[in-house]
LOTIDO-809438 format. One record per residue (C-alpha): residue number from 1; x, z, y. Coordinates in Angstrom, 1 decimal, always signed. Example, Ala and Ser with C-alpha at 12.3 -4.5 7.8 and 13.67 -1.06 7.14 Angstrom:
2
[1, [+12.3, +7.8, -4.5]]
[2, [+13.7, +7.1, -1.1]]
***
This chain:
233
[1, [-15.0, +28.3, +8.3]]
[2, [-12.9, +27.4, +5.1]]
[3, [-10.0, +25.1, +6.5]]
[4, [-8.2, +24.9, +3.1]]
[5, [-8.4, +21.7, +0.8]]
[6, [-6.8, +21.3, -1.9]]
[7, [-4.9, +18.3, -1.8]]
[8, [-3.9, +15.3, +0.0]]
[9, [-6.4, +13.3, -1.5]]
[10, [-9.6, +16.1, -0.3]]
[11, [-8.0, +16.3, +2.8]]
[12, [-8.2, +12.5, +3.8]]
[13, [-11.7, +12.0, +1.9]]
[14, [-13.8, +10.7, +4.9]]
[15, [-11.2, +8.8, +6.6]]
[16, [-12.6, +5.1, +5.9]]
[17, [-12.0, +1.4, +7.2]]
[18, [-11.6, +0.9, +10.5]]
[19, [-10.7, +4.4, +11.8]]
[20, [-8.4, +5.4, +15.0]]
[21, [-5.5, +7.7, +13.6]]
[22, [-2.8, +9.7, +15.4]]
[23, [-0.2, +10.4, +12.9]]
[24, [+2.9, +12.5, +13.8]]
[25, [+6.6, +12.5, +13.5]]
[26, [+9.5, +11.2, +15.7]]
[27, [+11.8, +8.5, +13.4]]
[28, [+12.1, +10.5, +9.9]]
[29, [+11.3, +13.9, +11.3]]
[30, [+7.9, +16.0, +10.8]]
[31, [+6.2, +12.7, +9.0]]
[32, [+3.0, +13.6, +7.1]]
[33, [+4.0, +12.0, +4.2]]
[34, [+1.4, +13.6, +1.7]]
[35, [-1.4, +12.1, +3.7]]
[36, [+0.1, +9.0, +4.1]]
[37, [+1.0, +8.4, +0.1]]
[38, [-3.4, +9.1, +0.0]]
[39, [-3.6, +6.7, +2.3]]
[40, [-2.3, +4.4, +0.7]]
[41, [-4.0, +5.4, -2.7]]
[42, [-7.2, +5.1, -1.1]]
[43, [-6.7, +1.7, +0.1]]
[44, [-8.4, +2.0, +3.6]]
[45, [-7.9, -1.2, +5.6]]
[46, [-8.1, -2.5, +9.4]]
[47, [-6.6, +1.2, +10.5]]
[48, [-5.4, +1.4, +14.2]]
[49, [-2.4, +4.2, +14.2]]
[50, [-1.0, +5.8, +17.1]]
[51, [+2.6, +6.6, +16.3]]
[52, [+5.7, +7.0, +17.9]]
[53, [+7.1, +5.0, +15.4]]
[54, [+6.5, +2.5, +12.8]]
[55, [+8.3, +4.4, +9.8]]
[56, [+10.5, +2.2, +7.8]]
[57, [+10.0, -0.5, +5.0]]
[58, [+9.2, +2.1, +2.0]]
[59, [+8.3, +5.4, +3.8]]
[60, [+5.7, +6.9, +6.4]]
[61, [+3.8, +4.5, +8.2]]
[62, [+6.4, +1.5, +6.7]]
[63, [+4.0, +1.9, +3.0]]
[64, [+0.8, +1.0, +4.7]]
[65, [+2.1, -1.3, +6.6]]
[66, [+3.4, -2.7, +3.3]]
[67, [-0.2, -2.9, +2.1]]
[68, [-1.3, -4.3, +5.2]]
[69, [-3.7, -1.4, +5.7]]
[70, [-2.7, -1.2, +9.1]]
[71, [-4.8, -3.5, +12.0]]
[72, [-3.0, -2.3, +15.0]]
[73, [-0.1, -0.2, +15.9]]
[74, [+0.2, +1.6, +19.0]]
[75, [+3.9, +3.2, +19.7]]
[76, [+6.7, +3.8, +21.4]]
[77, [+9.9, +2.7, +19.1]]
[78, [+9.2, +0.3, +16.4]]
[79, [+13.1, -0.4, +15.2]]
[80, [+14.1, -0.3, +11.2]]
[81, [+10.9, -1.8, +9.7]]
[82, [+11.4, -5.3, +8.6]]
[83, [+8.0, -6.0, +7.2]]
[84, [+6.7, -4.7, +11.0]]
[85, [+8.8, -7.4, +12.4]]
[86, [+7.8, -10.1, +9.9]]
[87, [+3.9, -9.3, +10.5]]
[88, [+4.7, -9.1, +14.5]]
[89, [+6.4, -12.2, +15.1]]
[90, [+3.5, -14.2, +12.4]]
[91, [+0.6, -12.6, +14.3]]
[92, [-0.9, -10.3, +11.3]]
[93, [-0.3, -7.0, +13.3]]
[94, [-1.8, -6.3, +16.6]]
[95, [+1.1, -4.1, +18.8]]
[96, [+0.7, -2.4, +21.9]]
[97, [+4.3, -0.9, +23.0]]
[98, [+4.2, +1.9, +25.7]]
[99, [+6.6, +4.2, +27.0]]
[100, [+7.3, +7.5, +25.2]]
[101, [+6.7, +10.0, +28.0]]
[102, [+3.2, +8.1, +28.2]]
[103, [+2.4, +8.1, +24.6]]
[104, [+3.0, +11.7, +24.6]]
[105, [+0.7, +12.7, +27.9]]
[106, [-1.8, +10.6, +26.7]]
[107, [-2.0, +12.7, +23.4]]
[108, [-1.9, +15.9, +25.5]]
[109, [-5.0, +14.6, +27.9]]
[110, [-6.8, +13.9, +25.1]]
[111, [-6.0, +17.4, +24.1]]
[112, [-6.9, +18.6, +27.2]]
[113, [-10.4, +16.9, +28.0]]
[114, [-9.0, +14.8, +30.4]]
[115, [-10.2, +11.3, +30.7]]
[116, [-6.8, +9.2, +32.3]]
[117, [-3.3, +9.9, +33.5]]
[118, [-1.7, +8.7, +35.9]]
[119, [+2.1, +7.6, +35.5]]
[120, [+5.0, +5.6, +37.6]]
[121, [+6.4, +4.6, +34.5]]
[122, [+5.5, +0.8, +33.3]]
[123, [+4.9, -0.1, +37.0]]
[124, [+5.9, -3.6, +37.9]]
[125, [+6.5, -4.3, +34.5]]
[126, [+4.3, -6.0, +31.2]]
[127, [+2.9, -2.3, +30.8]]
[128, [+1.2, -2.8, +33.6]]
[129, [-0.8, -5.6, +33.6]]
[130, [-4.7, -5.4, +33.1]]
[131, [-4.4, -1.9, +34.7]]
[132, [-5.6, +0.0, +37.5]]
[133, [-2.5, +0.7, +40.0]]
[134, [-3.5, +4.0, +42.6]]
[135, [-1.0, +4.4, +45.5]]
[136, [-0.2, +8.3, +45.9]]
[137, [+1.9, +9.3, +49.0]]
[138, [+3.6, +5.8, +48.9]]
[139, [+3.7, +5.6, +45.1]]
[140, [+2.2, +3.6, +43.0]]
[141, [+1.3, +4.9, +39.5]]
[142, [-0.4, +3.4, +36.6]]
[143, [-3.8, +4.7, +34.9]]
[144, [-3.7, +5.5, +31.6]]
[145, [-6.6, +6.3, +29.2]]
[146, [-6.7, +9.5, +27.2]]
[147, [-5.6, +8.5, +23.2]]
[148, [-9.5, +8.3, +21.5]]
[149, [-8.4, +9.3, +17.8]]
[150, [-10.7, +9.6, +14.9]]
[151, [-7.9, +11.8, +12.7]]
[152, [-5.1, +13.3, +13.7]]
[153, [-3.0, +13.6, +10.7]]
[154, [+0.1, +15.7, +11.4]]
[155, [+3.1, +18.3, +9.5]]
[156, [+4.1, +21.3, +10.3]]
[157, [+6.4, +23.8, +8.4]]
[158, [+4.7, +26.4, +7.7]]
[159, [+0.6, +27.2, +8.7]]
[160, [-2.1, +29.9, +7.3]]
[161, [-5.5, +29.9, +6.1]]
[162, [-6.9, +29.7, +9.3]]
[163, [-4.7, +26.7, +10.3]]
[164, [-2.3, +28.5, +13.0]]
[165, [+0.9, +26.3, +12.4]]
[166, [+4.6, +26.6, +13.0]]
[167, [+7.2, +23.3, +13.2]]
[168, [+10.8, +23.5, +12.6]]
[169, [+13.3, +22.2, +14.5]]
[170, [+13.0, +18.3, +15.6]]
[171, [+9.3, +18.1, +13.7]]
[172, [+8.3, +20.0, +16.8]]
[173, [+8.1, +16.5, +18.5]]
[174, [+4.3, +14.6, +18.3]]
[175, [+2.7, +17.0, +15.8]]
[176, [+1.9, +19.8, +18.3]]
[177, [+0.4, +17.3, +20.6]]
[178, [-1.4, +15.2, +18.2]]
[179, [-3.1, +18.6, +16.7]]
[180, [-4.7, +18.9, +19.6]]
[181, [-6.2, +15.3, +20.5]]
[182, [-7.4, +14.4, +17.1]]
[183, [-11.2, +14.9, +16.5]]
[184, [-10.3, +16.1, +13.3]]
[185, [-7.3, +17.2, +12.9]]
[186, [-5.2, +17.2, +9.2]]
[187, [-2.5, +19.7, +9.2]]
[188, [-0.3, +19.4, +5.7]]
[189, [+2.5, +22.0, +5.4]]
[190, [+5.5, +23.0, +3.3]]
[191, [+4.4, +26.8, +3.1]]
[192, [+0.6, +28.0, +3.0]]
[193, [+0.5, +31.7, +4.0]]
[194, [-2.6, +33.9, +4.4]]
[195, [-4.1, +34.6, +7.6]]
[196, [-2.3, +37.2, +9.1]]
[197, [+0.7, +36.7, +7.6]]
[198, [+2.6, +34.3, +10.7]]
[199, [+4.0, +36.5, +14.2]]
[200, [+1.3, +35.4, +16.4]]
[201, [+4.5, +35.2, +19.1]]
[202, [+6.2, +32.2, +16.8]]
[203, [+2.8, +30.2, +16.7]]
[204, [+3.0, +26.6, +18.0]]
[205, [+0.0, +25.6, +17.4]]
[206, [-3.4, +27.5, +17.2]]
[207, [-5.5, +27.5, +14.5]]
[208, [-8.6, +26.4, +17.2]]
[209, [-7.4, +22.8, +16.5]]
[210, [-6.9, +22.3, +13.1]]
[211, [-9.8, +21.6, +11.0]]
[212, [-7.8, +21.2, +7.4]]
[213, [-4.4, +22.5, +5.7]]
[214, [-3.1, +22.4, +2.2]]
[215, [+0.5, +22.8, +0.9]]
[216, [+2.2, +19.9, +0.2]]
[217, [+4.5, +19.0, -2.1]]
[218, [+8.0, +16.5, -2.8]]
[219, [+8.8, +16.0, +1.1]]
[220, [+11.7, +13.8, +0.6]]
[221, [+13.2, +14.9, +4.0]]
[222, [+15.7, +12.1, +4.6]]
[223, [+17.1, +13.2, +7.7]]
[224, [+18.2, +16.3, +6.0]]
[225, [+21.7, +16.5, +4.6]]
[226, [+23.8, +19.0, +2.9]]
[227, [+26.7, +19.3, +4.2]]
[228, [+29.6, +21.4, +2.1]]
[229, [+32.5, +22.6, +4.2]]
[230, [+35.5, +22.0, +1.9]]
[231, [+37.4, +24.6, +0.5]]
[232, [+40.9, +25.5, +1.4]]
[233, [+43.8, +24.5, -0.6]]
***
C-alpha cells in the first residue's frame, strides 16, 4: 500500500462538507499547518473539529475559523482567538468545552475500539448534564462517548514511507493519540525518510495507523525561539 501523496492538497482531497476532523497540536505546538492552509484553499464548509485548542486569529485552526469553515468546535482550551469569541458569544459557532484528560481518553478509546469511558471529572458540573452518571464503589463517574472522526489530520517530526512516525518534544501531545482514532488518518511531517531508515525503538507511532504522509514545507514554528547567549566582554 502506497501511503505517500504528494502534497497537502492530494492528501486532504476527499475531505468534503460536513466532515468530523480530529486535528492535533496543544497551543502552537505540533499544528498540522500544511493541511490546514489546504483546508482553507479548498473551501470545505460546516466542519466539526475536535481540537484541544482553537488556534489563534491568523494561524491553525484560527484561519478556518476566519472563513467560517468551521460548524462546531469541540475542545478543551479555546483562549487567544478573538474571531472564536466574537462567533461564540453571536451564536455562529456551536462549542462543546470538555475537560483535557477527557478529550484525550476519548481520542485513545476511539483508538482502542472502545465504545465509552468512564470519568469522575465533569461530575456535578455543566459537563455533566444530559449524561449517563454510573456509581462505582461509591463514586460516581461520567460516560463518555468514544471521539467518531472522519480524518484525523495530525504532525509529526519526522515519519517514513510506510507512515511509522516520530514527534519531538511538546508536539508529542494530541498527535500520537489522534493517529490512532481517526478513520483516516493524515500524517504531514518535516522529514520523509525511507522505510527502514527510523530505530524501530524511537517510533511513536506505528505505521498501522497512518493511511497518508508527505513532507511538508514553511512550518512557521512560533513557539520556537533562538535564543543567543551573549558573549563576554
Amino acid at each position: 500500500m502506497n501511503k505517500v501523496v504528494n502534497n497537502a492538497d492530494d492528501a486532504v482531497r476527499d475531505i468534503s462538507d460536513g466532515a468530523v476532523l480530529m486535528l492535533g497540536g496543544f497551543g502552537l505546538c505540533g499544528i498540522p499547518e500544511n493541511c490546514i492552509q489546504a483546508l482553507v484553499k479548498k473551501g470545505v464548509k460546516g466542519l466539526t473539529c475536535i481540537s484541544n485548542n482553537a488556534g489563534v486569529d491568523d494561524f491553525g485552526i484560527g484561519l478556518m475559523l476566519k472563513s467560517r469553515q468551521v460548524k462546531k468546535m469541540i475542545s478543551s482550551y479555546v483562549g487567544e482567538n478573538a474571531e472564536f469569541e466574537r462567533q461564540l458569544l453571536n451564536g455562529e459557532l456551536e462549542v462543546e468545552l470538555i475537560p483535557q484528560g477527557t478529550l484525550a481518553t476519548r481520542c485513545m478509546a476511539a483508538g482502542y475500539g472502545m465504545p465509552a469511558i468512564f470519568t469522575p471529572a465533569g461530575v456535578g458540573t455543566e459537563v455533566a448534564q444530559g449524561k449517563e452518571i454510573r456509581n462505582f464503589n461509591g463514586k460516581d463517574y461520567l460516560m463518555e462517548y468514544a471521539f467518531d472522526a472522519d480524518f484525523a489530520i495530525i504532525k509529526a517530526w519526522k515519519g517514513d514511507t510506510q507512515g511509522n512516525l516520530v514527534f519531538k518534544a511538546t508536539a508529542r501531545n494530541f498527535n500520537p493519540l489522534m493517529a490512532m482514532a481517526g478513520k483516516i488518518t493524515i500524517a504531514e511531517v518535516e522529514e520523509l525518510l525511507p522505510a527502514g531508515a527510523l530505530d524501530p525503538n524511537e517510533i511513536h507511532t506505528p505505521g498501522i495507523y497512518v493511511h497518508r504522509i508527505f513532507q511538508g514545507s514553511a512550518y512557521e514554528k512560533r513557539i520556537e525561539q533562538l535564543t543567543i547567549r551573549k558573549a563576554h566582554q
